[in-house]
N, C-alpha and C positions, 0 to 999 in steps of 0.2 A: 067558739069559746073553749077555751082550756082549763082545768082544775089538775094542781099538784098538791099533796097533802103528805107531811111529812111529821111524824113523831117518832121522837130517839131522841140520841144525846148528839148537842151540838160544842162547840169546842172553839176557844179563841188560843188562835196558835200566830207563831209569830210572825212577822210578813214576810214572805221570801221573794217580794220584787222590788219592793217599794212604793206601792201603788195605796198604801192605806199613812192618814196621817198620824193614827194613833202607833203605828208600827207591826198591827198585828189585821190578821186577817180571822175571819169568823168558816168559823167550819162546820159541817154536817157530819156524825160519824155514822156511818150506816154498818150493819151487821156484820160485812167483810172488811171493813177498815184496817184490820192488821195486814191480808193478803191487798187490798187494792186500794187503801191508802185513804185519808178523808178527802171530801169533796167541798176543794176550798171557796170563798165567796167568788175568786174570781172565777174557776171552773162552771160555778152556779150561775154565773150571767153569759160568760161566753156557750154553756151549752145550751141551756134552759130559756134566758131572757132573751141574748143577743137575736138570737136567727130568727125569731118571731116576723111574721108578714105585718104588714101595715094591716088594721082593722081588727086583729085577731086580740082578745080579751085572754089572760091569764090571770087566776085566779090563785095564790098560794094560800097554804095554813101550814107554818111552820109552828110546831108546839115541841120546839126546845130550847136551850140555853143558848145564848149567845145569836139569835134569828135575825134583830131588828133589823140589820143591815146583811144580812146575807145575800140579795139579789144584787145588788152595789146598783142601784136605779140612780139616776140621774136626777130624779124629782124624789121629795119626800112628803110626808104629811106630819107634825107633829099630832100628836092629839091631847094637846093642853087645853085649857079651860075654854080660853078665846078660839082655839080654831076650832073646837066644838059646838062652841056656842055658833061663828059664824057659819059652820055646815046647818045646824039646824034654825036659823034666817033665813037660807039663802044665798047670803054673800059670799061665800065661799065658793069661786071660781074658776082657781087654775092651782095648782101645784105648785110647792115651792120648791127652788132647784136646790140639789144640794151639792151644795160647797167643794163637800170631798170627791165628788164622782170623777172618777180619770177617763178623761176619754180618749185614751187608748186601749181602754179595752172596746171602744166603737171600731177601732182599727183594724180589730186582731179577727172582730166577728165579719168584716168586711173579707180581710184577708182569707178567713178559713170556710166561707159562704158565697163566693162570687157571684155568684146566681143570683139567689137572694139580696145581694147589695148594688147589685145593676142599679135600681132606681133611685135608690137613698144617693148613690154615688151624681147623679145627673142631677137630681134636684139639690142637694150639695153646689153642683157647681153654679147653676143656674143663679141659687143662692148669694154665692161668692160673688158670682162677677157682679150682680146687682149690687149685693152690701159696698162693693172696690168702687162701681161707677158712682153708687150713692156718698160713699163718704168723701169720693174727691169734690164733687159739687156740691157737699154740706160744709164742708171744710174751706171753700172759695169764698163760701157764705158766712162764715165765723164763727160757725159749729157743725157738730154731729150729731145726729136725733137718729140714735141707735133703733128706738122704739120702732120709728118710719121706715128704716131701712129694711129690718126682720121682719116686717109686715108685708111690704112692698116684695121682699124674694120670695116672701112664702103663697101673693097673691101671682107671682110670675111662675112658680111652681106648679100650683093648681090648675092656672090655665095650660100650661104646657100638657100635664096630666089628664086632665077632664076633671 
């Protein structure tokens, strides 16, 4: 388990890739920001979130302006009435994905962590070629049952794994 905990001033500055749909990207300014410049949301996932191991728990508390999205995660949580209420039921499950997440920046953490992406890259494929075999014989059959197919590569992963 990991804990990052950050208080300062955060900063929405504008996007310099193109990677956010609002046009701007959210930023950290930390103490040396003049000499070594803010530490933008995508710098924040490529160094911090991306190279994370499978299993490994990180924990942030970002207490400043502009945070919500500063890790650029792939899943989000709102915390409006209903998804509160359903955490405290029970029914509250899995994560919802978000929308904006680019995943090329899953590319970039592959590219600049080799090591680290060895197994994400193998269960990836495994993945693919199951969801390919899967949809041309859902497809023969008069549909696609998406749901079955990501099930099915993620149970052909596992066993591959242990």
């Amino acid at each position: 388990s990991l804990f990052f905990h950050y208080s300062g001033h955060g900063a929405s500055v504008r996007d310099d890739d193109g990677d956010e749909a609002d046009g701007k990207d959210e930023a950290l300014v930390p103490v040396d920001y003049k000499e070594a410049g803010l530490l933008r949301d995508d710098d924040v996932f490529k160094l911090l979130v991306g190279p994370l191991a499978e299993g490994v728990q990180l924990t942030c508390i970002l207490d400043c302006c502009h945070s919500g999205t500063i890790l650029d995660l792939p899943y989000m949580f709102k915390a409006d009435d209903g998804s509160l209420a359903a955490v405290e039921d029970g029914g509250f499950t899995e994560m919802q994905e978000n929308p904006a997440f680019d995943f090329g920046k899953i590319i970039q953490v592959i590219q600049d962590h080799p090591g680290l992406a060895a197994g994400v890259a193998v269960v990836g494929a495994i993945g693919l070629a199951a969801f390919t075999a899967m949809a041309a014989n859902n497809e023969s059959q008069g549909g696609v049952d998406v749901e079955n197919m990501v099930g099915t590569a993620m149970n052909l992963a596992s066993r591959f794994f242990g």
